[in-house]
N, C-alpha and C positions, 0 to 999 in steps of 0.2 A: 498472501495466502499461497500455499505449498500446493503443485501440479495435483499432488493426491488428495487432497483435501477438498480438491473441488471433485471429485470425480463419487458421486453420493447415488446409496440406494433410493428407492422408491420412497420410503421411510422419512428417512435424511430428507428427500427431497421437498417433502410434502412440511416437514417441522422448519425448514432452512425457508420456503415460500410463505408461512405464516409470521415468521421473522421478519425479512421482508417486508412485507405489509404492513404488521405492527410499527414498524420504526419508515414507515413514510414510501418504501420504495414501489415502483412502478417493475413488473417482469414482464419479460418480452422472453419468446420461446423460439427457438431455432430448432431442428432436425433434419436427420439423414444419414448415410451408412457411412461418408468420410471413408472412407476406402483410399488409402494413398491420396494422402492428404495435397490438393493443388491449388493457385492463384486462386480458381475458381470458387473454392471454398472459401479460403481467405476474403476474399469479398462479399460473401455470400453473410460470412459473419460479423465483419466490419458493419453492414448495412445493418444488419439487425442491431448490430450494438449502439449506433444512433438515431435506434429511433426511442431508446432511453430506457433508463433503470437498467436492472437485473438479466444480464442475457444468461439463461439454461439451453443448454446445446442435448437432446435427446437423441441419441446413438442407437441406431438398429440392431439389434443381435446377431449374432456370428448365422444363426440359423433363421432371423427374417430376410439377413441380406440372402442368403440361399437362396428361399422361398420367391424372391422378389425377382434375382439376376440370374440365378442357375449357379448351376456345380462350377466348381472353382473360385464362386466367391463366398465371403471376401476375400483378397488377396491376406488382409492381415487381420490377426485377432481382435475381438471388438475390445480388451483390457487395453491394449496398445493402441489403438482406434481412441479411444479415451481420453489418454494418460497424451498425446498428443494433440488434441482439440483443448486439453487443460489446460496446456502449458500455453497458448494461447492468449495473451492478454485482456483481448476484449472479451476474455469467456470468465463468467462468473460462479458456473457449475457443471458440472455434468453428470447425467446419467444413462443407461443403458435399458431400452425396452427389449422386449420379444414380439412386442403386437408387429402385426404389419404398417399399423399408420397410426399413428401419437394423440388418437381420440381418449384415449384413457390417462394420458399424463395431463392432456386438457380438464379432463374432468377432474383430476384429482389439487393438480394448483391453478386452475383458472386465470392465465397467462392475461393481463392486460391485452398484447398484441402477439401475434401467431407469426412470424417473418418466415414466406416461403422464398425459394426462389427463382429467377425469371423464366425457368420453365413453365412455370402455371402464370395462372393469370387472374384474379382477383374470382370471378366467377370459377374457374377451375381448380380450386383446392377441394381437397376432399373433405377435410374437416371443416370446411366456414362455416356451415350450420353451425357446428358445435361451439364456434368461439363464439358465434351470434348469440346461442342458447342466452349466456349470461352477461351480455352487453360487451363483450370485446372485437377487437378488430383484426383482421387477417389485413398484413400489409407484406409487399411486393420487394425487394432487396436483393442487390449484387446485382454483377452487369450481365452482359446478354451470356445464354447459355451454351457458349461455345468452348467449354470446357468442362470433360466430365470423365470418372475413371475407366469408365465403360470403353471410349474412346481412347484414351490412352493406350489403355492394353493394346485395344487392335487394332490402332494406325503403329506407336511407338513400341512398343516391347513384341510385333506377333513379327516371328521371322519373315525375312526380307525378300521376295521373290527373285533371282537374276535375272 
């Protein structure tokens, strides 16, 4: 499957998770803004991709990552934010919200398992109600969170004091 093929609207997303299903498969849901894509993420998705089936990677929009981190971000547009999580092997689709937190992509395909990562903690996700609502599980993935873009910028890229 071609980087662009996986990168599917709301639509797409919802027709591709009923496929899915039909033919056997289990989805497991990933999300976040991938802003200069790092290790961190990489693991973040590996993890989710074994804990089996279908990984969909849901991408923040150019204007929730704003909302969320403030002006300047993101560093890069959420198309290209995308089109790089796709290319990605253990990613099986992707798509792109505007909400601030991925209650609504929840409700619309009903993810078997919700993979956050190790910043939260099993009790501290914000949607695990939601994945409860219909019997699914929110499960914990990648390693400790000592890698984040936020931090990059402003240890590695903010000028250098003498």
């Amino acid at each position: 499957m071609s980087t662009s093929s996986k990168i599917l609207s709301r639509s797409e997303l919802r027709r591709q998770a009923e496929e899915w299903r039909r033919a056997g498969e289990r989805i497991t849901l990933a999300n976040g803004n991938f802003d200069l894509l790092h290790v961190g993420h990489v693991r973040y998705l590996r993890g989710a991709k074994a804990l089996g089936g279908k990984l969909v990677v849901a991408i923040n929009s150019d204007d929730s990552v704003r909302a969320l981190k403030g002006e300047g971000r993101p560093v890069m547009p959420e198309l290209e934010r995308a089109e790089i999580v796709a290319a990605l092997a253990d990613v099986d689709a992707v798509v792109v919200f505007p909400e601030l937190d991925v209650r609504a992509i929840i409700h619309e395909i009903r993810p078997d398992v919700q993979a956050k990562g190790t910043d939260y903690t099993a009790d501290s996700v914000p949607e695990r109600d939601t994945v409860a609502e219909y019997g699914g599980r929110v499960e914990i993935v990648g390693d400790p969170k000592d890698h984040s873009t936020s931090e990059i910028l402003r240890t590695r890229l903010s000028p250098r004091k003498a």
